[in-house]
C-alpha positions, 0 to 999 in steps of 0.5 A, a space after each residue: 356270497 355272505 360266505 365268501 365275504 362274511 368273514 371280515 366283518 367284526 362287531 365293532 365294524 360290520 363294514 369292514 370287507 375290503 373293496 379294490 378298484 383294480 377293475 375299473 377306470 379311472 373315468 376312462 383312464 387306466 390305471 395301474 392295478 394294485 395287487 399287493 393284496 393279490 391271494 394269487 388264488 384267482 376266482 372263477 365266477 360263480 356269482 356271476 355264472 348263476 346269473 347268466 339266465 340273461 347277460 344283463 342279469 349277469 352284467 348287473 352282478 358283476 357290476 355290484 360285485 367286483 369291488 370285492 375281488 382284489 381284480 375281476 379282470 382275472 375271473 373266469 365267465 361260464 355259463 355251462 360247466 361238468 357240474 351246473 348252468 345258471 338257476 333257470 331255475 334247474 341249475 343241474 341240466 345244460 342251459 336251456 335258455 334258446 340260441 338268442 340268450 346264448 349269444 348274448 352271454 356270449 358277447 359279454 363273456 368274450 368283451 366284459 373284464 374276465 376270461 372267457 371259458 366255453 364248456 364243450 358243446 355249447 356251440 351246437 347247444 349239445 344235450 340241452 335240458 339234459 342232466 349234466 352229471 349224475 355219477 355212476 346212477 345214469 350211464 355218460 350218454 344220458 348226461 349232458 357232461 361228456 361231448 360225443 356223436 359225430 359232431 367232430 367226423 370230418 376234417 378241418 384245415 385251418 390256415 389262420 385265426 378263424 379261418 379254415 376249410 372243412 368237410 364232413 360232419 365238423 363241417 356243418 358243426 362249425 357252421 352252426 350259429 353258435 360255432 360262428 358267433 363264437 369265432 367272430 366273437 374271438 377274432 374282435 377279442 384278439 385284435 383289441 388289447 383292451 377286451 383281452 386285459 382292460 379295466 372297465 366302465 359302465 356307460 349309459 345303455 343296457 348292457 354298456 361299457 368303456 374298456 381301455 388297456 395302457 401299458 408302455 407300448 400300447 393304448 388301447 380303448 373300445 366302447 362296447 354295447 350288447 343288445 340296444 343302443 348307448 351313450 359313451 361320454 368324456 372318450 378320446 375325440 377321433 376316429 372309431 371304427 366298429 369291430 363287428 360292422 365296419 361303421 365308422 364314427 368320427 367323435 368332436 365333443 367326446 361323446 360317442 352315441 350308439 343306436 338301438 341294436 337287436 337282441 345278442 348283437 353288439 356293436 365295439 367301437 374302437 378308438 383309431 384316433 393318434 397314439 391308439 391301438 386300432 383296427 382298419 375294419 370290421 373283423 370277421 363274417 357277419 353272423 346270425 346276431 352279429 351284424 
């Protein structure tokens, strides 16, 4: 990091590194981000993708860090890639971290600011352990960098967004806890504007956050807790439906509270109150973590 930021700072002002509030709230009002400063050179994020060895992990950078972007909500999340996965402490095999870590990576990658990116075979933990790449001194099928076998035989017929028929191999593939996680996880990302391009801010739990999206046509806001429960203060009173269950809550003193949740599930509650972009229930199949 000292690399990418050490070279603002002067002799006479060693504070000088620029900061930006683009990503984040204004309490929990958004605001137009000011890209006047914008590189156009947008970041994929490695700071946060070497700590991905736990969402919190992952989550507590992001939060120290984003003030240095001109606007994070435009950084790429990763936890795998062709090259490395987070320091476990071997950066140069595909992550190893179990099922239940990947989940929880994964519901913050698709609900945190950012653009999510899944390298292939990730959603069956393909060649965990395994090198990721070594060039021409070890052979493709003894890495974890090329996706192959019979994960793919079959055939797929998709008749909407997540939905589909299957049969063969790809069948059992796309059934795998991960494949499903990922589905529902992208379905609650479509339906909500604000997790596809809001500004955040940090709630009171864990791994807890407030993302709102505003534009001319749209207003949209979700709470968002990953893996324990969580307060959400000075939000809009109405109604707010949870994207990953269907619960509904009805908040009077705005202020929404989350129970206790297991580890990898994530409750979104989106505000269906007057003049917001909601939803009418929950979105998708309960998962293995999502439920």
């Amino acid at each position: 990091m000292n690399l990418t930021f050490d070279h603002y700072k002067t002799e006479d002002n060693p504070s000088s590194q620029p900061t930006s509030t683009n990503a984040t709230l204004s309490g929990v009002t958004y605001h137009k981000p000011d890209r006047s400063k914008a590189s156009g050179m947008e970041a994929i994020d490695f700071t946060m993708h070497r700590m991905f060895g736990s969402a919190s992990s992952a989550f507590g950078v992001a939060k120290a860090s984003d003030k240095y972007y001109n606007d994070a909500t435009y950084n790429v999340m990763y936890v795998d890639s062709h090259d490395y996965s987070p320091e476990q402490p071997d950066e140069f095999t595909r992550f190893t971290g179990g099922t239940q870590t990947w989940a929880e990576d994964l519901d913050l990658m698709f609900t945190f600011r950012g653009i999510p990116c899944v390298y292939y075979g990730s959603e069956v933990e393909f060649k965990k352990g395994e090198l990721i790449d070594k060039g021409t001194l070890i052979s493709l099928e003894s890495s974890g960098r090329a996706y192959y076998g019979d994960y793919l035989e079959g055939d797929v017929t998709a008749t909407d967004f997540s939905k589909y028929t299957a049969s063969g191999t790809v069948a059992t593939t796309l059934n795998k806890p991960l494949a499903q996680h990922l589905m529902k996880l992208n379905a609650i990302r479509r339906a909500v504007p604000a997790l596809q391009k809001g500004q955040y801010a940090v709630a009171s739990g864990n791994i807890a956050y407030i993302r709102r999206y505003t534009d001319s046509s749209t207003d949209s806001l979700a709470c968002v807790t990953i893996s324990g429960g969580a307060t959400f203060n000075n939000v809009p009173n109405g109604k707010y439906i949870d994207a990953v269950t269907g619960d509904v809550v009805n908040v009077t003193n705005n202020t929404l509270t989350v129970p206790s949740i297991g580890a990898a599930n994530m409750r979104v509650y989106v505000c269906c109150a007057t003049g917001f972009k909601g939803i009418s229930g929950k979105i998708g199949n309960t998962t293995t973590y999502l439920k």
